[in-house]
C-alpha positions in Angstrom: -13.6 -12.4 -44.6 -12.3 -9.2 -43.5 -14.7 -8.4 -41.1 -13.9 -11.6 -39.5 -10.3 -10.6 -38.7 -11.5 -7.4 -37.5 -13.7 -9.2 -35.0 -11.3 -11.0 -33.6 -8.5 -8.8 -33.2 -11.1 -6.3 -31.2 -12.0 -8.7 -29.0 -9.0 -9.9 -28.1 -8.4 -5.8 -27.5 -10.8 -6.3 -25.3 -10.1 -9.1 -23.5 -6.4 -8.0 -23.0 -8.0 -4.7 -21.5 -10.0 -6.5 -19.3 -7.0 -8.8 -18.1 -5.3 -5.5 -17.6 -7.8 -3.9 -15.2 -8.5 -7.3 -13.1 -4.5 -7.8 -12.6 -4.1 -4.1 -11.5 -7.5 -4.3 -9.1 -6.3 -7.8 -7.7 -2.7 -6.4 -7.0 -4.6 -3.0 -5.0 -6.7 -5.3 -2.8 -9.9 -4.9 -4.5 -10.6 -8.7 -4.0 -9.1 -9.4 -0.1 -12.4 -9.6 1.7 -14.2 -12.1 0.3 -15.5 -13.3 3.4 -17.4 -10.3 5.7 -20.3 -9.9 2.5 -21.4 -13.4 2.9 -21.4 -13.4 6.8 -22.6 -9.6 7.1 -26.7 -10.9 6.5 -26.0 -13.0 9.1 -24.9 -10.4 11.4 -27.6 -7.8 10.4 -29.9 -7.0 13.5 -33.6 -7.9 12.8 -34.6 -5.1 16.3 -34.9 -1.6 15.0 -34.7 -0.4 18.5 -31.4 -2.1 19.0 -29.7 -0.4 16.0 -31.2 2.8 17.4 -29.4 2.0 20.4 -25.9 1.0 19.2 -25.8 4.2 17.1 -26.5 6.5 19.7 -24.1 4.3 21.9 -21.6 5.1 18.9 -21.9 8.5 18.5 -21.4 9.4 22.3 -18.3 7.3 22.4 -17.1 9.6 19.4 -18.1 12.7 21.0 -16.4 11.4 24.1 -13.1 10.6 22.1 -13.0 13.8 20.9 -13.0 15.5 23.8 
């Protein structure tokens, strides 16, 4: 019978834990954008040649900036 009360008080340690660490993540913003993961697949380019493009469309735009 001891073991049971043992049990239970560590899981409710580690529930309480758990609690603790989704409260502090929720209040730091760790769960704001629920919405670009779901849409991003349907954004992904299926053309290799286009990504080629728009990165080395990026990368002078940078280098441009930085001048």
């Amino acid at each position: 019978m001891d073991i049971l009360y043992l049990m239970i008080l560590c899981s409710v340690s580690v529930g309480i834990v758990f609690l603790i660490i989704f409260i502090y993540n929720a209040r730091n913003g760790q769960f704001e954008d629920d919405e670009s993961p779901a849409v991003r697949i349907l954004l992904d380019r299926d053309n290799p040649v286009e990504r080629e493009t728009e990165t080395e469309n990026k990368k002078i735009n940078t280098e441009e900036k930085s001048d």
